[in-house]
N, C-alpha and C positions, 0 to 999 in steps of 0.2 A: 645772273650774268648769262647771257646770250650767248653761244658758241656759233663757231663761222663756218662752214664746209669751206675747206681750202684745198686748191685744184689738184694736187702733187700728191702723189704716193712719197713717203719720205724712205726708198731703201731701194738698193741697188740690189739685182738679184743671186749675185754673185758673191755680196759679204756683209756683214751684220750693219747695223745701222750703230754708229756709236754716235751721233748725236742726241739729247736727250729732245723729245717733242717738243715741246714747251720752248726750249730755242728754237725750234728749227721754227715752228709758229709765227715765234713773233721777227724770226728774220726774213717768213716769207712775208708779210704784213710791212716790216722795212723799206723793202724792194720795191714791194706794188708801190710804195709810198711814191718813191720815186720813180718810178716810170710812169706811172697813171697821175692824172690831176682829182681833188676831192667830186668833180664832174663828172668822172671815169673817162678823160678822156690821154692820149699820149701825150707827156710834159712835150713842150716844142724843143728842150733842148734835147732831148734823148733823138729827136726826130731831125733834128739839124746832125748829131754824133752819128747817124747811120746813113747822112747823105756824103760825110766826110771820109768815112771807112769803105765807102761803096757797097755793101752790103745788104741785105733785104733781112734782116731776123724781124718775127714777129715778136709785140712784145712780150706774149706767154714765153716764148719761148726764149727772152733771155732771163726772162726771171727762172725758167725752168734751168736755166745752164748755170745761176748762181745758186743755185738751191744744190746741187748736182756737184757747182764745185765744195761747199760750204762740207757739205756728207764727206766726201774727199778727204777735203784738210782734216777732218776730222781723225776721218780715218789712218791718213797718214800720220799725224801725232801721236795718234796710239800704235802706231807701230814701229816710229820713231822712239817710242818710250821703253818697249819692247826690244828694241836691240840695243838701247843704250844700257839697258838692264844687264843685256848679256855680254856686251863690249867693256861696259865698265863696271863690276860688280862691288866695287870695294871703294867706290866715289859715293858720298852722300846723295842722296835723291835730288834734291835741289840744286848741286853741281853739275849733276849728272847728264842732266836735260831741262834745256831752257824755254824750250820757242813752244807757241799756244798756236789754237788750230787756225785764230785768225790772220797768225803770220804766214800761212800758208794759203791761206783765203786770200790775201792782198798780193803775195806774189803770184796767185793763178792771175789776176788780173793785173799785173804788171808783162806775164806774157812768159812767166818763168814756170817752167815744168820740172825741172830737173832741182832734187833737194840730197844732197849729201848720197851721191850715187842710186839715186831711188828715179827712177825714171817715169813720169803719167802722161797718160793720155793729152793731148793737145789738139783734138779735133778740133771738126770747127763746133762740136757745141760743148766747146771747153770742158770735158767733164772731170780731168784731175786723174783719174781711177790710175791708180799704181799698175804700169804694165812690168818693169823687174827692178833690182835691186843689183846692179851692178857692182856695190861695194862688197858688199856681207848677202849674196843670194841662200845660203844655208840660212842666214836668220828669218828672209825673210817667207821661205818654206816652212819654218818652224811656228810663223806666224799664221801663216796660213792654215796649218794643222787647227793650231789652238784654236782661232777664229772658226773655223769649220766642227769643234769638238763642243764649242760655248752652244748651250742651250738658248741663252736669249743674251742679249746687251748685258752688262754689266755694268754699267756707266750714268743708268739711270737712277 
């Protein structure tokens, strides 16, 4: 089997990657699917969607801002997991905390930023990246540590 050099660094410089490669791979290969034609050229409707938003993205560059939010949701889920741990320590795990990182992936593009007082980024090249935690800020320092303490991903 063939491997593909694929254009994106997968990790933000600032905090671990928890998505494992192998998704993120095959979600960047998703994307192109849809923006690009088997021609390699830009589907007409993605090109019709950016005359209606008025906007100029190139198309790397919104597959780089879905790739960007995907890392995100990620990230946030696991640190959503992480203070529901410390919020609620005597709930079952699977009561505990419900929502997966693509429910977080489909609200960044629904235009929603704000998740159970956890506040991200909304530039304009949508990256997600958690700027505070207005609910529980102790937790989310505490997260921080941890993440900063972890020698590599855990997750893979």
């Amino acid at each position: 089997m063939k491997k593909k050099n694929l254009k994106f660094q997968y990790n933000f410089n600032d905090s671990k990657n928890w998505v494992h490669p192998d998704e993120l791979k095959a979600f960047e290969k998703e994307i192109r699917s849809r923006v690009y034609t088997k021609n390699g050229k830009v589907r007409k409707q993605l090109q019709n969607d950016i005359k209606d938003i008025n906007i100029k993205p190139s198309p790397e560059g919104f597959i780089k801002a879905e790739i960007k939010k995907l890392q995100s949701a990620y990230r946030i889920h696991n640190y959503m997991k992480f203070r529901a741990f410390k919020e609620f320590p005597d709930v079952a795990e699977k009561e505990r905390y419900q929502y997966t990182p693509r429910f977080y992936w489909k609200e960044f593009n629904r235009g929603c930023y704000t998740f159970f007082g956890i506040e991200c980024c909304s530039c304009l090249e949508c990256c997600g990246l958690i700027i505070k935690d207005t609910q529980n800020p102790d937790a989310y320092s505490r997260f921080l540590k941890h993440e900063k303490n972890m020698k590599g991903p855990t997750v893979h």
